[in-house]
C-alpha positions as MATLAB code, in Angstrom:
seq = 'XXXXXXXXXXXXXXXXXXXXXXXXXXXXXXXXXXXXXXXXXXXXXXXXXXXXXXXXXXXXXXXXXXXXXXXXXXXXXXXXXXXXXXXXXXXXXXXXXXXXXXXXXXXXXXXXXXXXXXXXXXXXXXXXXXXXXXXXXXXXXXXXXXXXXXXXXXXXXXXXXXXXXXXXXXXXXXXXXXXXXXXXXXXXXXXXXXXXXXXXXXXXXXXXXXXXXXXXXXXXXXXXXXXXXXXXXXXXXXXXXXXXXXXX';
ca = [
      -1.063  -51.642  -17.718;
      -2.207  -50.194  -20.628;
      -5.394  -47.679  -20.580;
      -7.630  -48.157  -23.111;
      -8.581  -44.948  -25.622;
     -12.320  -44.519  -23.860;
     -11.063  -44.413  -20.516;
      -8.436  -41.765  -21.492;
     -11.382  -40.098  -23.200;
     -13.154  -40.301  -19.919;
     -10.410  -39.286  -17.923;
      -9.909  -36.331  -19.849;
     -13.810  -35.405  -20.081;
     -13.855  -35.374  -16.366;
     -10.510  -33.303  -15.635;
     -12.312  -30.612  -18.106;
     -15.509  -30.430  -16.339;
     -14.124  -30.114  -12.653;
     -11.689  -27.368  -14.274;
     -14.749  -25.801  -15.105;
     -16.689  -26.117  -12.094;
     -13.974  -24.782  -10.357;
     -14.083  -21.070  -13.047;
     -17.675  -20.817  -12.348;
     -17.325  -21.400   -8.349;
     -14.597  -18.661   -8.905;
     -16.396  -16.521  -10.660;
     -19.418  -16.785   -8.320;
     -17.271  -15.814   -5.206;
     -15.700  -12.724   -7.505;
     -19.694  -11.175   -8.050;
     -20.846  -11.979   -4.745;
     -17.622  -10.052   -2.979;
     -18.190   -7.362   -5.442;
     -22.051   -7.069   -4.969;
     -21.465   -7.276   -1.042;
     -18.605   -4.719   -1.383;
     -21.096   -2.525   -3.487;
     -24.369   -3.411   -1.149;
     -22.172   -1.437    1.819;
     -21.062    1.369   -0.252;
     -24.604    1.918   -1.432;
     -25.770    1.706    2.258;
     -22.883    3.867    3.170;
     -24.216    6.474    0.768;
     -27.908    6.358    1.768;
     -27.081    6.645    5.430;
     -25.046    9.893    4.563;
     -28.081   11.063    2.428;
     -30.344   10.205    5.253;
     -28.369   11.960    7.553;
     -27.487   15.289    5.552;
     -31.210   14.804    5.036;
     -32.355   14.846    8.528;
     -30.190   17.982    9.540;
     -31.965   19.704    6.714;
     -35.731   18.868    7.552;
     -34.154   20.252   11.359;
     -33.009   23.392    9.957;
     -36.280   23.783    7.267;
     -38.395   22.925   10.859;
     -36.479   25.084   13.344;
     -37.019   28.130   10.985;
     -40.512   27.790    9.701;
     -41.546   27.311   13.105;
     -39.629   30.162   14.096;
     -41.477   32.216   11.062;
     -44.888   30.636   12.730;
     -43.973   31.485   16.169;
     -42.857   35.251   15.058;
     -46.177   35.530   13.286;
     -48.396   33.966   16.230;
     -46.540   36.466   18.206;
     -46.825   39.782   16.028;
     -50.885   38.959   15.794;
     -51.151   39.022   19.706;
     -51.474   35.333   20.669;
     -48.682   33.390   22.396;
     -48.607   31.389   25.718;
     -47.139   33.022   28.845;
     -44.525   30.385   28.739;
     -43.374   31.357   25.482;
     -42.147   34.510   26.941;
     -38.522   35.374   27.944;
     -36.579   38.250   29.575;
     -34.827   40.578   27.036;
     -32.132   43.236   27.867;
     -31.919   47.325   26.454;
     -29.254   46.034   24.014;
     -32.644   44.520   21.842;
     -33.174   48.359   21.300;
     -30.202   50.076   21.201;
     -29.785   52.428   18.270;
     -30.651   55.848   16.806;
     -34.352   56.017   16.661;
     -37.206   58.875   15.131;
     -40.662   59.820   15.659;
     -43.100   58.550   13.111;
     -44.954   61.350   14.116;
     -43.613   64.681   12.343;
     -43.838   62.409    9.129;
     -48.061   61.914   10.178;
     -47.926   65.896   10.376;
     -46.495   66.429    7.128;
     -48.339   63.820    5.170;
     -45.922   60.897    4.143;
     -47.569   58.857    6.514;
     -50.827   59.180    4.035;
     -50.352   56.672    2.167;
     -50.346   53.837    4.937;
     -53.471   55.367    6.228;
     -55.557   54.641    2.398;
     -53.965   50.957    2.322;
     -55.504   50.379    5.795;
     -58.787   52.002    4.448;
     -58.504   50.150    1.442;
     -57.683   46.621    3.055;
     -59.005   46.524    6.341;
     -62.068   48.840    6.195;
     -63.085   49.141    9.644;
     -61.850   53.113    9.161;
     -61.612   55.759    6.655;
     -58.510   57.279    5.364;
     -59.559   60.417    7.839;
     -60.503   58.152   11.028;
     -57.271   55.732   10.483;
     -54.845   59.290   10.515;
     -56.832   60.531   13.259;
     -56.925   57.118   15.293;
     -52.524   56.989   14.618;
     -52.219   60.732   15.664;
     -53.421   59.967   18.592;
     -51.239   57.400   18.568;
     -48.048   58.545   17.829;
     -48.240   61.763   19.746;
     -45.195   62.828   21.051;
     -42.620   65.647   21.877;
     -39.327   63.519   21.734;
     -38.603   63.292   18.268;
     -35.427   60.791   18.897;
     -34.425   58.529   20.957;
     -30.672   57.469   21.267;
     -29.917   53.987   23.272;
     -26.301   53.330   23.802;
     -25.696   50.546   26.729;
     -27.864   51.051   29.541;
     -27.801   55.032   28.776;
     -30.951   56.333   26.830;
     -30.921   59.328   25.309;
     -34.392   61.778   24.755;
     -34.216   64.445   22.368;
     -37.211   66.488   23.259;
     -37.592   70.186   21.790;
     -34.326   70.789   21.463;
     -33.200   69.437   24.553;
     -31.322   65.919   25.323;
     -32.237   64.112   28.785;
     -29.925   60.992   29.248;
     -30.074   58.088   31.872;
     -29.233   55.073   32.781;
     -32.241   52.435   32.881;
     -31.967   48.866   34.728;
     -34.152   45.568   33.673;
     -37.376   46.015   35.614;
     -39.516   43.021   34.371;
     -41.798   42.158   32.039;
     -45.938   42.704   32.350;
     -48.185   40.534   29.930;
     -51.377   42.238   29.000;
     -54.515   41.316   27.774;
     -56.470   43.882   25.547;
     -60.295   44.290   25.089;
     -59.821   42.995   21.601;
     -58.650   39.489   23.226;
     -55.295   39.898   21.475;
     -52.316   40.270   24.082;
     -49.311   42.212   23.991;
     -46.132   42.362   26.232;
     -44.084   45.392   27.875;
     -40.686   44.788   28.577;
     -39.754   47.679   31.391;
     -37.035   49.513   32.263;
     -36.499   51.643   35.507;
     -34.149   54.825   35.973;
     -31.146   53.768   37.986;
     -30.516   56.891   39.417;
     -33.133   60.188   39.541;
     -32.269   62.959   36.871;
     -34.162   65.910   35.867;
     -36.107   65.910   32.681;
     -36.325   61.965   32.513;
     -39.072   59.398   33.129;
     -39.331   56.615   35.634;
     -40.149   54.120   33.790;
     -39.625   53.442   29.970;
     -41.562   50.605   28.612;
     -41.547   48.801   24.952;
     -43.858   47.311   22.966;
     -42.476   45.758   19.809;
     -44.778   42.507   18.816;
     -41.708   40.120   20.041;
     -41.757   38.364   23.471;
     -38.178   36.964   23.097;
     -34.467   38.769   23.018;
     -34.410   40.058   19.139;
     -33.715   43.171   17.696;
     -36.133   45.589   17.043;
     -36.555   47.028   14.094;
     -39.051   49.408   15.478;
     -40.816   50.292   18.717;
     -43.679   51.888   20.992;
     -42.493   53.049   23.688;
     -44.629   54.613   26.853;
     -42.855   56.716   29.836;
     -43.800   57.799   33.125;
     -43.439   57.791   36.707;
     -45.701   55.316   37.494;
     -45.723   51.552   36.580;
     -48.864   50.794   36.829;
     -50.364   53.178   35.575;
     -48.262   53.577   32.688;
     -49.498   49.756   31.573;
     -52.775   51.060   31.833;
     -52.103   53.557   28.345;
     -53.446   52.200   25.420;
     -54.536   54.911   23.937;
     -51.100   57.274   23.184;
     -48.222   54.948   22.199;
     -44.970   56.817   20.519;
     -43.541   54.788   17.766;
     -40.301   55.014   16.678;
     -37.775   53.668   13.844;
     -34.326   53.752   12.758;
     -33.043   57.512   12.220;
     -31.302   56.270    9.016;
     -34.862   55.678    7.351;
     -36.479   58.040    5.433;
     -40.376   58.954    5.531;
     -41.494   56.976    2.647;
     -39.420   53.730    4.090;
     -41.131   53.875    7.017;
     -44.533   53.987    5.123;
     -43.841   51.088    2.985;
     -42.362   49.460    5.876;
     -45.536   50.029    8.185;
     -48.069   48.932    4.877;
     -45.787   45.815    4.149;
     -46.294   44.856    8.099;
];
């Protein structure tokens, strides 16, 4: 049978356009596996970004609260929840009187900052009000262990102190303050009691400087307020303790 020209034409139009059909359903597949392929490696990417994201908000949180807390707890305000047992090893060290540096005048400087910024004192009261304060005989103060070391004119006393609690106190101000005690383990001449330390934290840290009140009676040791030793690293010199105690 012979096929005339128009239907070959025909048959031939029609073979072109399901050949082409057939390219663009192809082609359609092709970018839809690629954008689906490329839709799960984006998501893949923004859950790792969300993720690396998340741990550091967590870190940024964990230490600015930590910065709040450490403030909150060096102005005198904190829950009694909020505190935790520490052991001697928060203070151990080679420590100095502040107090021969009061005598000789470094300390001056602090004393016309506070007069200068805080103005409930002069620069007279503010060193008379601190040596008061910082008072003391034992000019150092060695804490290896559980053995503390007093260096008092000349003269070295050393113990061995046990954990003996911790006593939260509440000042007339309305500000609070904790002391972390320690009790002789065994009686020796020449050494306190009780040794108790003040140093603005209420959680195991290390102290970078300390009051520190002695005595052979606990209660009525927590009752002093009015004579509290301070002491910091031996390595320090005079003036770093100043700019230390006006940057605080």
């Amino acid at each position: 049978m012979k096929v005339s020209i128009a239907m070959r034409l025909s048959i031939l139009i029609l073979s072109s356009l399901l050949l082409l059909v057939g390219c663009q359903t192809s082609d359609s597949s092709e970018r839809e596996s690629n954008e689906t392929t490329e839709d799960a490696n984006n998501t893949e990417e923004q859950n790792s970004e969300e993720d690396h994201t998340h741990e550091g908000d967590h870190d940024h949180d964990h230490s600015h609260a930590h910065d709040e807390e450490s403030q909150q707890i060096y102005d005198g305000y904190f829950e009694d929840s909020q505190v935790e047992d520490r052991s001697l090893s928060d203070w151990e060290g080679d420590w100095q009187s502040v107090y021969p540096y009061l005598l000789d005048g470094t300390l001056d400087e602090v004393f016309s900052h506070k007069a200068e910024h805080e103005g409930d004192k002069t620069e007279e009261e503010y060193k008379e009000y601190y040596e008061k304060g910082y008072q003391t005989n034992v000019d150092r103060i060695l804490i290896e262990e559980n053995q503390v070391t007093f260096f008092e004119d000349g003269e070295e006393y050393a113990g061995e102190y046990i954990y003996d609690g911790y006593e939260i106190l509440t000042y007339e101000a309305g500000n609070r303050g904790v002391r972390y005690i320690f009790k002789l383990d065994e009686e020796a001449e020449g050494l306190p009691q009780y040794i108790q330390f003040s140093d603005h934290s209420i959680y195991p840290t290390e102290a970078d400087h300390y009051h520190l009140y002695w005595g052979d009676d606990r209660e009525d040791l927590l009752e002093e307020v009015e004579n509290w030793p301070t002491y910091y690293p031996s390595d320090m010199s005079g003036h770093d303790i100043a700019h230390e105690m006006i940057a605080h």
